[in-house]
N, C-alpha and C positions, 0 to 999 in steps of 0.2 A: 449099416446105414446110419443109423443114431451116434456111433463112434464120430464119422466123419463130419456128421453135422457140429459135433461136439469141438471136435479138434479147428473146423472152420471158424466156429462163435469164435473162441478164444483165439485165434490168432490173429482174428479181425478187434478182438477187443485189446491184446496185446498192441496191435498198432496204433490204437488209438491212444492207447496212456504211456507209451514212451515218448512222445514229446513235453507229456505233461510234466514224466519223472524227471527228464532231463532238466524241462524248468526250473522243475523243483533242487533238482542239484546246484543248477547255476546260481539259486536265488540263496540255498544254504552257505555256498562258496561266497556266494557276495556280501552277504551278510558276516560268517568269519571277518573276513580281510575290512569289511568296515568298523566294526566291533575294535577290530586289534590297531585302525586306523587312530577311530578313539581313543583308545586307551592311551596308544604312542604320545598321543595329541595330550590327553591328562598328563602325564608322567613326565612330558616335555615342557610344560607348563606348568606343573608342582617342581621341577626342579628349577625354572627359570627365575618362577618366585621365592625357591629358599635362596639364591643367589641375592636378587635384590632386596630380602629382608635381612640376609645376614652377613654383606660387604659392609669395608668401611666406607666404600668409592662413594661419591654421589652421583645415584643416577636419577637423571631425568627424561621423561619421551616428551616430546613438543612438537605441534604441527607444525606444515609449513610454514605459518604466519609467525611463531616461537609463543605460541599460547602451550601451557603446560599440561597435560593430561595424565599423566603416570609421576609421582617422585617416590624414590625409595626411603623406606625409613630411616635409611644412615639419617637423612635431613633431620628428623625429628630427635634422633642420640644428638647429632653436635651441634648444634641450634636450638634446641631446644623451643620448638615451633612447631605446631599443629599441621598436620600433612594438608587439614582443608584448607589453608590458611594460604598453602604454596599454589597447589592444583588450581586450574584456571584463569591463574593469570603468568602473562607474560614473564619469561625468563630475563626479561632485560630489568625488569622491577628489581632483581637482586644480584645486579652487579655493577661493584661502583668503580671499577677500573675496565679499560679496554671493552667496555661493552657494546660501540660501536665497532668493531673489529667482526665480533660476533655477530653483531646484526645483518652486517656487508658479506660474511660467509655466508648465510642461510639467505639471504633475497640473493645471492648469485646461485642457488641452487646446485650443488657441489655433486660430485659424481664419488668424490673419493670422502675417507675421513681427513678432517682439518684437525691440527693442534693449536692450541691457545693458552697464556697464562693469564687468569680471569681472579678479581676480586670477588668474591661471594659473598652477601651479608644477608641473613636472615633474620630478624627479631635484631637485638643487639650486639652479635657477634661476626666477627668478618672475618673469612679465612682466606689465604691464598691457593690459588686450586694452578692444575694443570689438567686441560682438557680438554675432549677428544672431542669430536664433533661427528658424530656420522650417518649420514643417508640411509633412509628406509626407502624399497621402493615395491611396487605392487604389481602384481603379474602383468600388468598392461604398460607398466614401461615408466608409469606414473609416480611422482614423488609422494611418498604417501606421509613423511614426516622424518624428526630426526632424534637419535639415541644418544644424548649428553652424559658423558660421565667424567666426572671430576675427582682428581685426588687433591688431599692436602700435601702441600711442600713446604709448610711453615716452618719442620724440624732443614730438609734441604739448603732452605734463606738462611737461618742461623746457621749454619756452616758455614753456606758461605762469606755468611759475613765474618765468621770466628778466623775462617782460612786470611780473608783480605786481610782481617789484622794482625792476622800473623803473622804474614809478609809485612805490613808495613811494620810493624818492631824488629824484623830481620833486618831493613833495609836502616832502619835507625839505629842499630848495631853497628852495621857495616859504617855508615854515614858518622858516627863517634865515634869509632877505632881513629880515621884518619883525623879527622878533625881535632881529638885527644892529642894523638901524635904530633902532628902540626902545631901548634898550639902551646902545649908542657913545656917545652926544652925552653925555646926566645921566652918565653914569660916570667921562666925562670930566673935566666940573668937579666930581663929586664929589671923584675923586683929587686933581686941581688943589687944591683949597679944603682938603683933609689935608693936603696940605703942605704949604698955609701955617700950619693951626695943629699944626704937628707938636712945640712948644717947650711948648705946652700939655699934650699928649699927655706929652710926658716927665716935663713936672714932675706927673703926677696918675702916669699907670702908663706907664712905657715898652713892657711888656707888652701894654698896651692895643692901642699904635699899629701893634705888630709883629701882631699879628692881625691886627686891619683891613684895615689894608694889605694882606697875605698875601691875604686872601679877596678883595680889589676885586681883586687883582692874578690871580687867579683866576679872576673873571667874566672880567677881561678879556680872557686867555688864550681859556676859552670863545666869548668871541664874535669876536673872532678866525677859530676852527677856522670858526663859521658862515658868517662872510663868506668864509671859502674855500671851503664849500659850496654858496653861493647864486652868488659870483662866482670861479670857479676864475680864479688868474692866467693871463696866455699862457703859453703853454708856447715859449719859448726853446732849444730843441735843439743841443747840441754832443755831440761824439764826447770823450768823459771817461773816465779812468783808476777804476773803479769804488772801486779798491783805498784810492787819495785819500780819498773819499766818505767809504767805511766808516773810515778812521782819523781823519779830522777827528772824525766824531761822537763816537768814542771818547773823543777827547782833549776833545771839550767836555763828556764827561759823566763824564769819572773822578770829578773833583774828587768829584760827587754822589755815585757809586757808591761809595765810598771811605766815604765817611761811614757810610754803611750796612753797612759790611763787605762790599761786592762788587766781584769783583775779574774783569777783563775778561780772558779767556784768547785771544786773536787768532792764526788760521794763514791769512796773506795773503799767500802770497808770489807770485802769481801777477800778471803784471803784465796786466789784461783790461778794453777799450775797449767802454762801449756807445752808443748814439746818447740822450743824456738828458738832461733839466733837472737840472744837480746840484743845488740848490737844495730843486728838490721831492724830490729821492731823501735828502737829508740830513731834509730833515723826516720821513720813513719811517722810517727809522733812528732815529733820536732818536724818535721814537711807541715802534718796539717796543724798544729799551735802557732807557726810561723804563720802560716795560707791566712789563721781566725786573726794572730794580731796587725795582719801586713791589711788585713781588712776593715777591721776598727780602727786603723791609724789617725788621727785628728779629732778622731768623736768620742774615741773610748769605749767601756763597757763589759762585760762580762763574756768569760768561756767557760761552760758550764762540762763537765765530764762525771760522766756515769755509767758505774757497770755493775754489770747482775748476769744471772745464771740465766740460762735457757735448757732445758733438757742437758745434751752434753757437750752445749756449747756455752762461751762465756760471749756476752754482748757491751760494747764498747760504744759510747754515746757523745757526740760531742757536736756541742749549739754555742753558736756564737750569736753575737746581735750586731753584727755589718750588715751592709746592704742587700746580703743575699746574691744568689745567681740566678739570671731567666732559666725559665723551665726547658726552652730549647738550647740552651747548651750544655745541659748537666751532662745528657749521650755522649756529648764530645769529650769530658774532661778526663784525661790520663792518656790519651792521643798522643803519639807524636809529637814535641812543636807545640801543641795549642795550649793556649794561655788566655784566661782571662782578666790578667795584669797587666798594666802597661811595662814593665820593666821584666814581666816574667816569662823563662823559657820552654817551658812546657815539658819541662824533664822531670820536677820535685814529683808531682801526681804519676807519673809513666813510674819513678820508682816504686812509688807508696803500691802501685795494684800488682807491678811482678814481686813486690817482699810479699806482699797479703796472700798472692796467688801461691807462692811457694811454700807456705805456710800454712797451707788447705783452709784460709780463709775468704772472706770476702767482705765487701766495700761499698757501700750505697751513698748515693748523695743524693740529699734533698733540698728544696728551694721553693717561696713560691716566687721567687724573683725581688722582692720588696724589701723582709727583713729576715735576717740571720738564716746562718745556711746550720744543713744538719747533716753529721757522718755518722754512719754507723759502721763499726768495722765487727765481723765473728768470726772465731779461731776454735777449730778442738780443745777439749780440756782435757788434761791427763790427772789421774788419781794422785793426791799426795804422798811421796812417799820416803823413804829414808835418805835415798841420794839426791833427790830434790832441797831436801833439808842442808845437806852438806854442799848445793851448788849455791843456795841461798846464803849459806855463810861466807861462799867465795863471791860476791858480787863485787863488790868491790873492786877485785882487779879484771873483772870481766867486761863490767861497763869504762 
């Protein structure tokens, strides 16, 4: 009898703690799966932010009004601007192009991402960016804000702009071949055929003849530079005493300078070999000695030329005291066509940067618009060495 009451207690007390246990199961199980909720939730959130610490993109999160709440540290690497400095205020404060574009996207409340090419300035630096624009939105259907990310395409623009002028020196290739052609041959026997009645010319106006001539002799100069542009000569490469160069052209261009009252100031004492067509580096020289005396003409004054070492480059210095060039057209000079001369064709400078450029040098021009303009041209320099010595002894029939 004691059994059966025994086996009753407990089954009645079995009944009553199996719903407790099972609670207790369900609460163990909910708890896992929230725990591991968590976790996902950390570990989706630590990677989210090694993302935004360690792109180069810029990203930024902005309400829907374009007030800023989140910026990634790229801002603070390329800007070099305090991240408190960006956060809470508006996105439109740092951008100085198309930034009405951007505003008109986010007040029309977009369903999709938008793309934009946006000016960026933070502190003193302004990039061009390309960027995305896109919607956040929150389980009830509600916009909750937007995810800005911007790349730089500063190195993309310099392409493209290296490409366009690539093409435009192709097309001014093409554009001198025919022109060249056209041109050389009738010019030819025009000149030919002034000489022979040049006894004519004398006895009506001697004046006459010294014109004429001047001008044919002129074009033909110009087309000339053309045919240098449609068909560049070989380039013949010898290891040359630079310093040669620059003083031959000197001496062929006093006489001129002189005339005009300009007088060549020279500090060359440096004795420095580069690997180069002299030939074509004299025609450089003689473009911008011409450019400094065709600029001082009437006033006179000095072209001052200096060169000196740089690591393992040799640098080439030349200041004149003309009127200088405005600061917005220095970009344009060795273009095509463009000239800042009345009488100039914009072909001398187009040569001087394809000889510089083929040369693995380069060319800067400076101005502040007022007085005298300033070149700098640098070339590699190659070590002195024995057949350098014996191409220096042949200059002479090289130049």
């Amino acid at each position: 009898m004691a059994v059966l009451t025994l086996v009753s207690q407990y089954e009645t007390a079995l009944s009553a703690m199996l719903p407790a246990a099972a609670l207790l199961v369900c609460f163990i199980v909910m708890s896992r799966q929230y725990y591991s909720a968590v976790q996902s939730s950390i570990e989706a959130n630590k990677k989210y932010q090694l993302i935004a610490n360690n792109t180069d993109d810029l990203v930024l999160v902005i309400d829907p009004n374009g007030q800023i709440t989140f910026a990634s540290p790229s801002h603070a690497r390329l800007f070099h601007v305090s991240l408190e400095d960006i956060t809470g205020r508006e996105v439109f404060d740092f951008i100085e192009e198309h930034g009405e574009d951007l505003r008109k996207a986010i007040a029309a409340k977009p369903s999709v991402t938008s793309l934009h090419e946006l000016l960026f300035q933070f502190g003193d630096t302004s990039i061009p960016t390309e960027t995305q624009v896109s919607p956040v939105f929150r389980e009830d259907g509600e916009l909750d804000g937007f995810i800005v990310v911007s790349r730089d395409i500063s190195e993309r623009l310099r392409q493209q702009k290296y490409l366009i002028q690539t093409e435009k020196l192709a097309v001014a290739g093409q554009l001198a071949a025919g022109i060249a052609h056209e041109i050389r041959n009738p010019l030819t026997s025009v000149m030919g055929f002034l000489q022979l009645l040049r006894q004519e010319f004398d006895a009506v106006s001697p004046e006459a003849f010294r014109v004429v001539w001047s001008e044919l002799s002129r074009i033909s100069e110009i087309t000339g530079q053309l045919l240098l542009l449609a068909k560049p000569e070989p380039s013949l490469f010898v290891d040359f005493d630079l310093k040669l160069i620059i003083r031959d052209t000197i001496t062929l261009l006093e006489g001129q300078a002189h005339k005009d009252n300009v007088f060549f100031v020279a500090n060359l004492e440096e004795t420095v070999y580069i690997h180069c067509n002299p030939n074509q580096l004299k025609q450089v020289f003689v473009n911008l000695f011409k450019n400094s005396i065709e600029a001082m003409e009437g006033n006179g004054g000095n072209i001052y030329v200096k060169m000196s070492l740089s690591g393992n480059e040799v640098r080439v210095e030349i200041q004149d005291e003309g009127p200088g060039i405005p600061q917005h057209l220095i970009q344009s000079l060795g273009q095509p066509f463009y000239t800042t001369k009345e009488k100039g064709t914009g072909l001398g400078l187009m040569v001087v940067h394809n000889i510089v450029k083929e040369h693995k040098g380069s060319i800067r021009f400076d101005s502040d618009g007022s007085k005298g303009t300033h070149v700098m041209l640098t070339f590699p320099i190659v070590e002195t060495s024995s057949h350098s010595q014996a191409v220096h002894g042949e200059r002479s029939s090289t130049l």
